[in-house]
MMTF fields as JSON, N, C-alpha, C and O atoms, coordinates in Angstrom:
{
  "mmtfVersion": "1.0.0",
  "mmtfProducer": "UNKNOWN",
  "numBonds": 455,
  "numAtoms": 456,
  "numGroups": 114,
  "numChains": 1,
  "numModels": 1,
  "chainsPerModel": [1],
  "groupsPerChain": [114],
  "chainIdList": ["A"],
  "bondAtomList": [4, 2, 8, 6, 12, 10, 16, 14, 20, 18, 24, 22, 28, 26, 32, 30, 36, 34, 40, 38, 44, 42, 48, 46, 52, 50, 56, 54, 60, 58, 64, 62, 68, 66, 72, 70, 76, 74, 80, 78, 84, 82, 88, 86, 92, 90, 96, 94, 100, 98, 104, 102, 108, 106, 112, 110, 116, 114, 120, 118, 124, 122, 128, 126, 132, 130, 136, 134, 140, 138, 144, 142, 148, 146, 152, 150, 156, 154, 160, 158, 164, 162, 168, 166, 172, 170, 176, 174, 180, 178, 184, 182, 188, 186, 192, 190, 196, 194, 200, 198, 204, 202, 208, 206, 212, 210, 216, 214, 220, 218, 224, 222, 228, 226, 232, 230, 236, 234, 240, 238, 244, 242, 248, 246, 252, 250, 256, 254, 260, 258, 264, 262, 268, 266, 272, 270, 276, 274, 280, 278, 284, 282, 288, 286, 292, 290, 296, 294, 300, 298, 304, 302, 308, 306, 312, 310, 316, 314, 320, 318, 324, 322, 328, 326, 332, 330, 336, 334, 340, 338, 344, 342, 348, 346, 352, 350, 356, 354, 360, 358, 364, 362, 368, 366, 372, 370, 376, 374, 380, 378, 384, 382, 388, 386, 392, 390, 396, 394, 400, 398, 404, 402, 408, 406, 412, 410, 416, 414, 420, 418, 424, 422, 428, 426, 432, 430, 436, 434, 440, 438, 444, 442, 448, 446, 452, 450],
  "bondOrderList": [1, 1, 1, 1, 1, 1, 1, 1, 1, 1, 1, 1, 1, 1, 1, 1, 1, 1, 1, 1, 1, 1, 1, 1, 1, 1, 1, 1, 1, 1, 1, 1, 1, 1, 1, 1, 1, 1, 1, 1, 1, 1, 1, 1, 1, 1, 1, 1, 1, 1, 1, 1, 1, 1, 1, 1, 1, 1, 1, 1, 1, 1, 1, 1, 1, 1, 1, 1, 1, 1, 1, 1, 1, 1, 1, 1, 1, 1, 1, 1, 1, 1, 1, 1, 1, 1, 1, 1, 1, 1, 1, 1, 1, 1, 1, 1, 1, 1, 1, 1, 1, 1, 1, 1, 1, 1, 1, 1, 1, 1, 1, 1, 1],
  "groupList": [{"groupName": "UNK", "atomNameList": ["N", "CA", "C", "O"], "elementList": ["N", "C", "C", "O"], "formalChargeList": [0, 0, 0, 0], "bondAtomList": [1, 0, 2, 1, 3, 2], "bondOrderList": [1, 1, 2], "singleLetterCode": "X", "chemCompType": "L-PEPTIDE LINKING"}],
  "groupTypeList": [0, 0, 0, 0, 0, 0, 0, 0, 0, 0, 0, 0, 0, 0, 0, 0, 0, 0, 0, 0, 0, 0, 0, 0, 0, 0, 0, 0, 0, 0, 0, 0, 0, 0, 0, 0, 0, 0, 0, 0, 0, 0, 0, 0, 0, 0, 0, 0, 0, 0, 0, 0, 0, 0, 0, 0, 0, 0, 0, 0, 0, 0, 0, 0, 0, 0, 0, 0, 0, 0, 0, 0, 0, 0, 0, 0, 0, 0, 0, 0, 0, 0, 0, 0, 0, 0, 0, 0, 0, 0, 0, 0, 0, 0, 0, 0, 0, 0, 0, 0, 0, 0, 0, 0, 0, 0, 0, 0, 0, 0, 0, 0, 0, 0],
  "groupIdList": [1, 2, 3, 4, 5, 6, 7, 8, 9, 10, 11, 12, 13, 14, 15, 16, 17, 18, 19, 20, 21, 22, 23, 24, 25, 26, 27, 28, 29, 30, 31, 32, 33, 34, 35, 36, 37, 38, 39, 40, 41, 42, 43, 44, 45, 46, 47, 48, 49, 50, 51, 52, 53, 54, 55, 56, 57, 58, 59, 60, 61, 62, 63, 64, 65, 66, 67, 68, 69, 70, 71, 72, 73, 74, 75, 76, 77, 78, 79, 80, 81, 82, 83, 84, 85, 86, 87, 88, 89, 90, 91, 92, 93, 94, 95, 96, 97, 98, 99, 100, 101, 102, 103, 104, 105, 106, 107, 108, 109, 110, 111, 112, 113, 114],
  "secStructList": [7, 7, 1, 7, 2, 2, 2, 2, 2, 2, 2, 6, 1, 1, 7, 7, 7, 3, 3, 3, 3, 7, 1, 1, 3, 3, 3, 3, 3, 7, 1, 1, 7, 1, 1, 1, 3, 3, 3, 3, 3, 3, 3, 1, 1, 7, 7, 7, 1, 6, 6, 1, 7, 7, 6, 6, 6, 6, 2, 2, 2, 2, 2, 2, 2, 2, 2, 2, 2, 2, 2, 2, 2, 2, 6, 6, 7, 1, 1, 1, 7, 7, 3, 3, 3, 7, 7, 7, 1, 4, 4, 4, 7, 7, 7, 1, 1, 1, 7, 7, 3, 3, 3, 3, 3, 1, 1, 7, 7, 7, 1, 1, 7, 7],
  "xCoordList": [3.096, 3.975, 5.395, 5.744, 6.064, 7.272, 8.725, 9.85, 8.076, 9.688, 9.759, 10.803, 8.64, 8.542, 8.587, 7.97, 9.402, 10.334, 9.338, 9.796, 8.035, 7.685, 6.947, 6.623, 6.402, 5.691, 6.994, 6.788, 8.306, 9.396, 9.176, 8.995, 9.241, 9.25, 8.38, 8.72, 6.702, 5.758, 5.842, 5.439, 6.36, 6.359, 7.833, 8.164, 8.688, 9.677, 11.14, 12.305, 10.83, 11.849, 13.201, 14.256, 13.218, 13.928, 13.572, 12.521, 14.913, 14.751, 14.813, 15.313, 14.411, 13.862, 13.535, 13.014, 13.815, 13.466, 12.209, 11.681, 11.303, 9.902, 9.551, 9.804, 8.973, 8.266, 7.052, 7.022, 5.918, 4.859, 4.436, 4.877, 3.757, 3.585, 2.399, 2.489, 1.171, 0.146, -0.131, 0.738, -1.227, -1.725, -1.913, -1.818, -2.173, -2.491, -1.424, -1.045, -0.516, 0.499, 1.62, 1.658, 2.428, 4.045, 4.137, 3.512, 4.891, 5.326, 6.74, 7.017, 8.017, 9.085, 9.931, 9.553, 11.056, 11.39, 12.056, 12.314, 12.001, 12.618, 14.003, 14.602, 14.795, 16.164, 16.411, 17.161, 16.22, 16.215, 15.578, 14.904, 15.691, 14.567, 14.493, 15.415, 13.149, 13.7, 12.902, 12.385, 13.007, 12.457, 12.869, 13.02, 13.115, 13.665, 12.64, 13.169, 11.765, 10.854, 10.294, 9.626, 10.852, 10.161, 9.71, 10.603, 8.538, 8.245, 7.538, 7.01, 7.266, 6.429, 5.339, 5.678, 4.116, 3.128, 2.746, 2.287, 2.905, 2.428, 1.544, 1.986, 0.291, -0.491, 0.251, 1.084, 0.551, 0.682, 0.479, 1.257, -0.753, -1.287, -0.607, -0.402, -0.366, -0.148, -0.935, -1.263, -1.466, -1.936, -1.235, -0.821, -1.307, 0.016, 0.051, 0.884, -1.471, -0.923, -2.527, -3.278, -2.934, -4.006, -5.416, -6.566, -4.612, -5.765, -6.147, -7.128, -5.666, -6.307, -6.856, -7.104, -7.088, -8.22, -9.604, -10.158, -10.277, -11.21, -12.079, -11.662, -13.527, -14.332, -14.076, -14.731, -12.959, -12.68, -11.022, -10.362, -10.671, -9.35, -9.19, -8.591, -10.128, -10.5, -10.184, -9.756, -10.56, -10.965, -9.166, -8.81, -8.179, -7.027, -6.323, -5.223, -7.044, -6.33, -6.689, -5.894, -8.196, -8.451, -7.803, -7.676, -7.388, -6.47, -5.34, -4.814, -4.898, -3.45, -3.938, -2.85, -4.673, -4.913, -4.881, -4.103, -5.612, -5.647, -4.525, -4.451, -3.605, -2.344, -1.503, -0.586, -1.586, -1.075, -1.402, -0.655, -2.258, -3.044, -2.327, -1.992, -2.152, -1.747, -0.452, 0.021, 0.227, 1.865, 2.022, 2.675, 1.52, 1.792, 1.487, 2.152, 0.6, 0.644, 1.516, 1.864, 1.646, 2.757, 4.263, 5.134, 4.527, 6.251, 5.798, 6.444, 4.763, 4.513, 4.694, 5.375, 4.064, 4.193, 2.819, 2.641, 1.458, 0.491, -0.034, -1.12, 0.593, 0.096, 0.436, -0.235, 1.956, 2.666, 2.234, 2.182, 1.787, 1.794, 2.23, 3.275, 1.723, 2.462, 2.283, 1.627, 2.88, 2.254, 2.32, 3.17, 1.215, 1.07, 1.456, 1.209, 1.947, 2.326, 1.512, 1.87, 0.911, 1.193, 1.315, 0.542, 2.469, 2.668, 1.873, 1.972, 1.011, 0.518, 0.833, 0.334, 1.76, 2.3, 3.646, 3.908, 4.147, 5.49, 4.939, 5.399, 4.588, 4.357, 4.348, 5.094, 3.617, 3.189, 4.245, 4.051, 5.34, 6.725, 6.585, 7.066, 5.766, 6.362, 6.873, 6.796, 8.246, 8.858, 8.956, 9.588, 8.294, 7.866, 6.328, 5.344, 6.28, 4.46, 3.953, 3.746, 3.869, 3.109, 2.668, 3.489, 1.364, 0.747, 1.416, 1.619, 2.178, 2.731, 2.121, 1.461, 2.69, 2.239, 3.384, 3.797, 3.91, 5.066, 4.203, 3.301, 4.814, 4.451, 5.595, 6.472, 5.754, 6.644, 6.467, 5.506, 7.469, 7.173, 8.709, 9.882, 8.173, 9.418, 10.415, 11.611, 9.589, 10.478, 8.849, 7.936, 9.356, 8.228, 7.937, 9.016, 7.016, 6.679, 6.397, 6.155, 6.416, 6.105, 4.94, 4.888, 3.929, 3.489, 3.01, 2.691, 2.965, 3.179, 4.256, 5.389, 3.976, 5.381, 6.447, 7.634, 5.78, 6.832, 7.142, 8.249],
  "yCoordList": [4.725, 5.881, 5.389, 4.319, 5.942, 5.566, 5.758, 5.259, 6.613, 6.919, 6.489, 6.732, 5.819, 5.444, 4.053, 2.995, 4.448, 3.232, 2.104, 1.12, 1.891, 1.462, 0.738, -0.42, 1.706, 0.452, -0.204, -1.166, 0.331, -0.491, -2.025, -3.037, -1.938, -3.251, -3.97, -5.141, -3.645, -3.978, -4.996, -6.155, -4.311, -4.99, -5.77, -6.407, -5.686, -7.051, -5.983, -6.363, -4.956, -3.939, -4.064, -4.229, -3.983, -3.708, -5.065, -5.641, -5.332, -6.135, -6.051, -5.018, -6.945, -6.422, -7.882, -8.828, -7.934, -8.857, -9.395, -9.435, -9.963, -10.003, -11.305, -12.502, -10.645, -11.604, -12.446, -13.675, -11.438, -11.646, -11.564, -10.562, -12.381, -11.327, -12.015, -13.108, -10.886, -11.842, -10.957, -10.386, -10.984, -10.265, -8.79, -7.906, -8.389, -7.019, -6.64, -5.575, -7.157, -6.137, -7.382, -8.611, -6.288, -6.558, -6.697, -5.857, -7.723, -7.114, -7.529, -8.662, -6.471, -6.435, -6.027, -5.052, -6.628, -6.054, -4.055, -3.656, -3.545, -2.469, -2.542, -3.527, -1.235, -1.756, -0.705, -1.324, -0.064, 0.555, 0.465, 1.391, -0.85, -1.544, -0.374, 0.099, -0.262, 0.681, -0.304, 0.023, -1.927, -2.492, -3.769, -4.057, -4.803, -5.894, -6.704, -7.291, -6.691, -6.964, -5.402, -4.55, -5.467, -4.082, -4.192, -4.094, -4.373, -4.653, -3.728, -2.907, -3.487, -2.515, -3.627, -4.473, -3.135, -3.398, -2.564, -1.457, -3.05, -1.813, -2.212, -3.082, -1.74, -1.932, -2.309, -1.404, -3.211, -2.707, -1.357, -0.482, -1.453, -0.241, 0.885, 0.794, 1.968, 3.446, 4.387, 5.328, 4.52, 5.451, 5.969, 5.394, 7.578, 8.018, 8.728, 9.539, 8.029, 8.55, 8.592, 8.536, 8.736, 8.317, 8.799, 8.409, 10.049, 11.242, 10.922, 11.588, 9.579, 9.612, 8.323, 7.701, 7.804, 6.503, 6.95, 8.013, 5.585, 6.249, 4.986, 4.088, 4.862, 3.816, 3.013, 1.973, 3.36, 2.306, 1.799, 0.939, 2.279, 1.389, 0.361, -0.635, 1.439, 0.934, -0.262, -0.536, -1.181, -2.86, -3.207, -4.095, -2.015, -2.75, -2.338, -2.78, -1.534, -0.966, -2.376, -3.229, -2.443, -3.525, -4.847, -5.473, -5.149, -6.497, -6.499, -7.497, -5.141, -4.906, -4.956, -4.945, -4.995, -5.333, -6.699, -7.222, -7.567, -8.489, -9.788, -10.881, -8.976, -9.969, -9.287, -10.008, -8.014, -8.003, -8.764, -9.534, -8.659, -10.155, -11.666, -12.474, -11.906, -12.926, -13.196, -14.277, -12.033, -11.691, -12.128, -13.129, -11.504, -11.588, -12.831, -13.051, -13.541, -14.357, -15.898, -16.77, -15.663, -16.367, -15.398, -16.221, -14.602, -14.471, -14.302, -13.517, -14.968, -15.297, -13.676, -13.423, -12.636, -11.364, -10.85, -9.66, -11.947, -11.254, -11.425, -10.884, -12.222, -12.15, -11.125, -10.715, -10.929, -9.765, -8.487, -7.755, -8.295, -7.118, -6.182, -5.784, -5.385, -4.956, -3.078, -2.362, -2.681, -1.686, -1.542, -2.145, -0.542, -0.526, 1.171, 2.001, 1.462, 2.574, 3.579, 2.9, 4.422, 5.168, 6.922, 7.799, 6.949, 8.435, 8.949, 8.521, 10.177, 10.724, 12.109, 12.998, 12.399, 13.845, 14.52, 14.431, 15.0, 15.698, 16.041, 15.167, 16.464, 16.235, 15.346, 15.217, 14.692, 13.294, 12.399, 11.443, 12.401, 11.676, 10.59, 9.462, 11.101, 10.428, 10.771, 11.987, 10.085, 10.268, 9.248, 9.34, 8.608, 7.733, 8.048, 7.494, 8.786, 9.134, 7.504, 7.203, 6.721, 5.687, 5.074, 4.512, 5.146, 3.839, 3.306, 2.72, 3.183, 1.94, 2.098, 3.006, 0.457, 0.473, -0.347, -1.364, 0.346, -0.081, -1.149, -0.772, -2.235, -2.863, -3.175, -3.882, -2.607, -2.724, -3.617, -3.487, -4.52, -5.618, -6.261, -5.889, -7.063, -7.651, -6.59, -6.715, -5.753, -4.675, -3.609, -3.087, -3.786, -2.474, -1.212, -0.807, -0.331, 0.565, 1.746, 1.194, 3.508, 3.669, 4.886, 4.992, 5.889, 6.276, 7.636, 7.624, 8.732, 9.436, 8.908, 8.953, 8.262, 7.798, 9.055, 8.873, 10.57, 11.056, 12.371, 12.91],
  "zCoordList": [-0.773, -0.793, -1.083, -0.586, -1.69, -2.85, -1.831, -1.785, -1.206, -0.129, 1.381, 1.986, 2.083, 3.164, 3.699, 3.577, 4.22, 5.455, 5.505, 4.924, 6.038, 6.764, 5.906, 6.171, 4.126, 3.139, 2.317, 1.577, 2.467, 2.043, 2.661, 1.984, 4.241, 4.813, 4.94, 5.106, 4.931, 4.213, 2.614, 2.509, 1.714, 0.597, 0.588, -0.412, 1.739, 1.503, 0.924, 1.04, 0.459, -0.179, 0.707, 0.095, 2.331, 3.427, 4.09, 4.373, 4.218, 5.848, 6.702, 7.149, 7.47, 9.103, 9.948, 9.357, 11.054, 12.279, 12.2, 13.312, 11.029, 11.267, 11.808, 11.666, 12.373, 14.066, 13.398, 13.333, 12.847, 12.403, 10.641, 10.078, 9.912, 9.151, 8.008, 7.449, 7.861, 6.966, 5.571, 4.911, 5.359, 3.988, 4.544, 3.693, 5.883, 6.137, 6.707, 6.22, 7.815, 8.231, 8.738, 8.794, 9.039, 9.142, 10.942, 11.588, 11.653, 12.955, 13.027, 12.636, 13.644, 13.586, 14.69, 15.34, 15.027, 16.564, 15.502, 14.367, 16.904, 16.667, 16.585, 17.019, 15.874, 15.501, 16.99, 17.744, 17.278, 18.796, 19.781, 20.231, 20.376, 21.506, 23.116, 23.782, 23.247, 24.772, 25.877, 26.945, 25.094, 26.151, 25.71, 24.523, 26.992, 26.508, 25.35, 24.406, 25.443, 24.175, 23.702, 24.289, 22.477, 21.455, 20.095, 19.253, 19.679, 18.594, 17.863, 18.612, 16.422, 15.973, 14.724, 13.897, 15.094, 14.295, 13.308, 13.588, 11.823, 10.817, 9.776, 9.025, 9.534, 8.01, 6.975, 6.926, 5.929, 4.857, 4.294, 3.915, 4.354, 3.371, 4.503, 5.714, 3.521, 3.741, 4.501, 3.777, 5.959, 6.326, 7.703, 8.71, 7.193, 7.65, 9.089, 9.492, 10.0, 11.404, 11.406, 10.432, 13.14, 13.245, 13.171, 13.372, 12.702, 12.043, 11.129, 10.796, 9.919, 8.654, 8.948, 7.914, 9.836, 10.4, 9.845, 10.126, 8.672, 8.407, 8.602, 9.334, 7.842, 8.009, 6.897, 6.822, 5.674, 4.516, 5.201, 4.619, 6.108, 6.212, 8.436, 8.842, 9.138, 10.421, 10.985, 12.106, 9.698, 9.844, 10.421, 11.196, 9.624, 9.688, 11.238, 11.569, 12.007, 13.245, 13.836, 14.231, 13.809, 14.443, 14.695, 15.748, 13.361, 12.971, 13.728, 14.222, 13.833, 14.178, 15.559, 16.135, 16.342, 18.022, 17.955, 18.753, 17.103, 17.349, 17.273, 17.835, 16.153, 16.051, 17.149, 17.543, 17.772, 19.203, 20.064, 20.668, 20.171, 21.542, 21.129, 21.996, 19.653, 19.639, 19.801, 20.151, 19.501, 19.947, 21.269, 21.565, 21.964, 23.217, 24.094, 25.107, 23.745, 24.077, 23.934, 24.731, 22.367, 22.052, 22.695, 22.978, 22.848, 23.446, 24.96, 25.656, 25.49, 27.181, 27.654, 28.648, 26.906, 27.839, 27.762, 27.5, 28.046, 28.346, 29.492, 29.699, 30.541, 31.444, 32.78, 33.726, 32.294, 32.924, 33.105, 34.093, 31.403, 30.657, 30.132, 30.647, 28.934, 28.057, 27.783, 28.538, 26.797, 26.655, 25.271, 24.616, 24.594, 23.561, 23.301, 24.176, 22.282, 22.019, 20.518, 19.556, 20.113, 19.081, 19.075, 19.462, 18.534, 18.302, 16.661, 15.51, 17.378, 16.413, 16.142, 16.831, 15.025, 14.78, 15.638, 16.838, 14.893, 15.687, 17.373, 18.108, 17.697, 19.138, 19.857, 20.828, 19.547, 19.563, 19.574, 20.325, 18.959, 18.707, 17.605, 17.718, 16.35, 15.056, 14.989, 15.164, 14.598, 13.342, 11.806, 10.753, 12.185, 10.603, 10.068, 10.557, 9.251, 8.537, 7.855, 6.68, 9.013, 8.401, 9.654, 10.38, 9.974, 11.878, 11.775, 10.712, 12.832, 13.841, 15.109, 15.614, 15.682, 17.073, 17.458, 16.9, 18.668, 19.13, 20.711, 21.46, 20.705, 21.691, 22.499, 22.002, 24.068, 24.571, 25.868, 26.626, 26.047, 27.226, 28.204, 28.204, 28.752, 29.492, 30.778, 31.039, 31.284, 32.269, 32.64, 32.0, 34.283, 34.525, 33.956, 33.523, 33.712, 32.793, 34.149, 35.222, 34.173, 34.909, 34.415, 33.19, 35.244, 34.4, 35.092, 36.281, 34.382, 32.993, 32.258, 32.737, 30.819, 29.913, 29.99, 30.259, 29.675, 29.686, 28.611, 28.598]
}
């Protein structure tokens, strides 16, 4: 998608804090942290929230758990623990039409988020 933020920083277009980054996705601190560690995990590829999760793109949610696990363990916040975030749809609190997963760490969490 030609106008979105998130395959800009994906293909290198935008810069950004990247933490992580392989052939499938991007990980980047947030430019508005609401936690002393705040990072966002994103596909490359373009899919725009978690309603369009299908069985030809799945493989990549998955990936994206798994280079979380490895995140975290490398910045020493898995034993604490973390939280993982996705907003799906204006309710929901997208505001970027492209999966992310915000991983938030380093400070107690309380819960209902809210």
């Amino acid at each position: 998608m030609e106008d979105c933020i998130f395959c800009k920083i994906g293909k290198g277009q935008i810069s950004s804090d990247i933490i992580y980054e392989d052939d499938k996705v991007v990980a980047f601190n947030d430019v508005n942290p609401q936690a002393p560690i705040h990072f966002l995990v994103i596909p490359k590829e373009h899919i725009e929230s978690a309603n369009n999760i299908n069985n030809n793109n799945c493989h990549l949610i998955s990936h994206i758990y798994i280079v979380i696990a490895r995140l975290a363990k490398e910045l020493e916040i898995a034993e604490d623990g973390y939280r993982i975030v996705n907003n799906c749809g204006e309710f929901g609190g997208q505001t970027v039409p492209h999966i992310h997963f915000h991983v938030l760490a380093d400070r107690k969490f309380s819960w209902p988020p809210g």
